[in-house]
Structure formats: C-alpha cells, structure tokens
LUMROBA-235748 format. One record per residue: residue number from 1; residue in one letter; x, y, z of N, C-alpha, C in turn. Coordinates in Angstrom, 3 decimals. Each point is the difference from the previous one (the first is absolute). Layout:
{NUM, a, {X, Y, Z}, {X, Y, Z}, {X, Y, Z}} ...
This chain:
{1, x, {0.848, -1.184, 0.000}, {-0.848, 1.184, 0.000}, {0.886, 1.237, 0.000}} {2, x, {-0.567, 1.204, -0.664}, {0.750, 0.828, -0.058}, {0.061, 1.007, 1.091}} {3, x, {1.035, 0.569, 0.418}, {-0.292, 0.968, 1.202}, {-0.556, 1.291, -0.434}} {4, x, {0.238, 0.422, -1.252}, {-0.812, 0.868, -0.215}, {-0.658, -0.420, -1.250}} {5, x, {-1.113, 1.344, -0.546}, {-0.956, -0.456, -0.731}, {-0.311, 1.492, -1.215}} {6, x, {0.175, -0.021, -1.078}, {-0.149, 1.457, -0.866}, {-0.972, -0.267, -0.287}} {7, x, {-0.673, 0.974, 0.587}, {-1.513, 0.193, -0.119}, {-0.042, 1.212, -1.222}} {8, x, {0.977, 1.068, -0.781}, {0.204, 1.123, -0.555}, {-0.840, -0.298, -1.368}} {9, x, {-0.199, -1.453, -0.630}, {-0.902, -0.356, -0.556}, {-1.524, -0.299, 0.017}} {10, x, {-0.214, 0.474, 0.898}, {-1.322, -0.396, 0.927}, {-1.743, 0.590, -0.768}} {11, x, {-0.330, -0.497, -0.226}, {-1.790, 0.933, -0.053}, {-0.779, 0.156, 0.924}} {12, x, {-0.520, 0.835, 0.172}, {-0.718, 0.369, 0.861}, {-1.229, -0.606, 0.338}} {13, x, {-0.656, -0.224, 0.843}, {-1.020, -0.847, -0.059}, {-1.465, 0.576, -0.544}} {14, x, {-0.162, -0.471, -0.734}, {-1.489, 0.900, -0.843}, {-1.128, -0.282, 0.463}} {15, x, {0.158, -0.738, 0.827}, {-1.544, -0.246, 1.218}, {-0.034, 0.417, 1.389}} {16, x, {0.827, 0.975, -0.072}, {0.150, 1.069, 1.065}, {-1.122, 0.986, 0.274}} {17, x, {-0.821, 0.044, -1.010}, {-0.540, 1.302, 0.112}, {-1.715, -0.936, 0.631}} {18, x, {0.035, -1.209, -0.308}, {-0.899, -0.724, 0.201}, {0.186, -0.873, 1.233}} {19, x, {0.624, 0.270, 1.133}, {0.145, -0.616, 1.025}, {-1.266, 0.506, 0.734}} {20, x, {-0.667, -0.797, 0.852}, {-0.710, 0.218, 1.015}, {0.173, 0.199, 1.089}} {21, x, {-1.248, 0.449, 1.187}, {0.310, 0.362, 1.056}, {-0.889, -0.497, 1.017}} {22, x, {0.157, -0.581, 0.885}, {-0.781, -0.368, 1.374}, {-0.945, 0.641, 0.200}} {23, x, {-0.792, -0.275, 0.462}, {-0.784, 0.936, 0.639}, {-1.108, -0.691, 0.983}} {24, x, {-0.996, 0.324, 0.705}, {-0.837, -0.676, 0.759}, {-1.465, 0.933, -0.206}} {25, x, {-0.715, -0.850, -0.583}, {-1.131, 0.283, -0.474}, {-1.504, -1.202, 0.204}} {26, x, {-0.873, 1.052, 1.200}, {-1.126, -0.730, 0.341}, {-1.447, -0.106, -1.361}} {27, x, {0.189, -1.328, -0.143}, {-1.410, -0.362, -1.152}, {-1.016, -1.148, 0.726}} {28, x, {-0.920, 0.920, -0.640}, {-1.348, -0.797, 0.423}, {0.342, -1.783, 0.000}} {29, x, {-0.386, -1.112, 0.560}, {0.122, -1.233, 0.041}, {-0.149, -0.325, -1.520}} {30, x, {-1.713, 0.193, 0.399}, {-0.613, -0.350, -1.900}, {1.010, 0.578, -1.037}} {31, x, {0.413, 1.105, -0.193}, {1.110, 0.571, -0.938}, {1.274, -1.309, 0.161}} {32, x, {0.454, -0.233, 0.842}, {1.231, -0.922, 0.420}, {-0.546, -1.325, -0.965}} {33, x, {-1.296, -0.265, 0.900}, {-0.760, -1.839, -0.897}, {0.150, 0.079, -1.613}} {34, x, {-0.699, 1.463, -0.316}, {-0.053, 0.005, -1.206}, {1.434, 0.148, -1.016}} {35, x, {1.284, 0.261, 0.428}, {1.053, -0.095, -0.833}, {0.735, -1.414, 0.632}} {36, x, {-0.328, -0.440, 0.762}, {0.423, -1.510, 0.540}, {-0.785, -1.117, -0.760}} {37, x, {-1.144, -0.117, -0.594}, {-0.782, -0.760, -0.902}, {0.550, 0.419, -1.488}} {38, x, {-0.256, 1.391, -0.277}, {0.631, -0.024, -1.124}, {1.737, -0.413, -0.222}} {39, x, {1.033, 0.345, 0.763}, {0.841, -0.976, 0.206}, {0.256, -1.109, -0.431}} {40, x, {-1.002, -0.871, 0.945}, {-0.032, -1.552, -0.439}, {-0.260, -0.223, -1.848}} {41, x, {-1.015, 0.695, -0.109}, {-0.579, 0.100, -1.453}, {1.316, -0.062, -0.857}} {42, x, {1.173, 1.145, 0.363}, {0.649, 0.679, -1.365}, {1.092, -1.017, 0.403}} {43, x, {0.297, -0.165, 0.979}, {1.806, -0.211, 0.893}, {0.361, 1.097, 0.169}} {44, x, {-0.174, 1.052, -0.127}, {0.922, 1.321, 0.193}, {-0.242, 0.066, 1.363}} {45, x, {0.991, 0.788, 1.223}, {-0.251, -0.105, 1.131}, {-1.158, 1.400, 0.527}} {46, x, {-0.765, -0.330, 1.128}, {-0.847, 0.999, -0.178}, {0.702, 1.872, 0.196}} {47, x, {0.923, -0.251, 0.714}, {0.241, 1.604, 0.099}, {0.590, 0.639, -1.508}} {48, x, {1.203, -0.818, -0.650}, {0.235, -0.130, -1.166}, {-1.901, 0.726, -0.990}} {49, x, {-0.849, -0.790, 0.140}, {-1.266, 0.650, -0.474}, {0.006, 0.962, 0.541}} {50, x, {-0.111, 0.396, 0.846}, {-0.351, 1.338, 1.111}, {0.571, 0.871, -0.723}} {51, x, {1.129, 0.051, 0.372}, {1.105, 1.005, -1.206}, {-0.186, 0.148, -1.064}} {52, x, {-0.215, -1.118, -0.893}, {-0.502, 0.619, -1.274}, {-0.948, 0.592, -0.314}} {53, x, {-1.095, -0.075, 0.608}, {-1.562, 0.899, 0.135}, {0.572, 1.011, 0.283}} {54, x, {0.582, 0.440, 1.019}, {0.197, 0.982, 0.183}, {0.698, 0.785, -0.608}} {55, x, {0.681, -0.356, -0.661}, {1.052, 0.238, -0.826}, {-0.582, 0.709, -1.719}} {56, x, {-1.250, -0.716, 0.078}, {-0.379, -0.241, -1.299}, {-0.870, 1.304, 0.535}} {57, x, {-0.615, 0.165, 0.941}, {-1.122, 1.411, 0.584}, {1.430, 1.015, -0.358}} {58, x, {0.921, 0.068, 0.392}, {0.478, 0.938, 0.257}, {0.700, 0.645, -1.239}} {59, x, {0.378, -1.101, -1.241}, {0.408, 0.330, -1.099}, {-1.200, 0.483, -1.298}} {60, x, {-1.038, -0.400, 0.433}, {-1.497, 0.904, -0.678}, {-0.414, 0.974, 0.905}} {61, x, {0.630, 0.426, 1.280}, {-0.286, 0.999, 0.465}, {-2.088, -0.200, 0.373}} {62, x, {-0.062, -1.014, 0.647}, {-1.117, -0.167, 0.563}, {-0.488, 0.823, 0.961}} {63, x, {-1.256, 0.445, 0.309}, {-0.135, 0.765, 1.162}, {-1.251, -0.992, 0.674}} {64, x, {-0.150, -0.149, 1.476}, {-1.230, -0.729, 0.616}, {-0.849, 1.160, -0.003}} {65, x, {-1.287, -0.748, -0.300}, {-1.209, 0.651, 0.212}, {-0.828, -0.263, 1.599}} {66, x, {-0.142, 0.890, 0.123}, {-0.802, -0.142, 1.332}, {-1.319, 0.368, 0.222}} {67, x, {-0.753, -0.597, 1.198}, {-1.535, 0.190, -0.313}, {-0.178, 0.233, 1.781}} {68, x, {-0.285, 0.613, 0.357}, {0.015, 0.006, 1.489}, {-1.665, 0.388, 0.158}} {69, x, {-0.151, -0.892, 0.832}, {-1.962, 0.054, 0.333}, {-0.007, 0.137, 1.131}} 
C-alpha cells in the first residue's frame, strides 16, 4: 500500500449538490400506513417515496389548499 496517495487527478463528486439531510418530522400514522403499503407494492423503501413526493411537490412548485370549517 502506498503511503501516500495523488489525489491532484481527482473529480469532484457530482452528487454533492444532492446529498440529504436528517431531519425529524411528525406524520399522521395513516400517512406513515399509506407509504408503507405502497412500499411493499413498488420495493422502493417508504421514506425513499416520501422524498420523492415531496420532491416532486416541490419541483412543480405545488401549493396546499386549505379549507378550514
């Protein structure tokens, strides 16, 4: 093994800009059941779904509608 290593050839990593981040976020149960069934359905894991919905709201620039009675 070498003791050192020339990295001066190196690229940069291009999925940098696409790293994620932790976070802790309370969802309704039923919301939880419902991307845990669909889950099973696709194989994709459910938060993996989570993210992409959201992901997908946020890149059409979705807005929620609200109805308060």
């Amino acid at each position: 093994m070498l003791e050192e290593h020339d990295f001066s050839k190196a690229t940069k990593n291009p999925y940098v800009k696409k790293l994620k981040r932790q976070i802790t976020i309370n969802l309704d149960s039923d919301t939880v059941e419902y991307f845990k069934s669909l889950s099973e359905k696709t194989g994709i894991p459910y938060q993996t779904l989570i993210n992409l919905y959201l992901a997908d709201c946020a890149k059409q620039k979705r807005q929620p509608v609200f109805s308060w009675k």
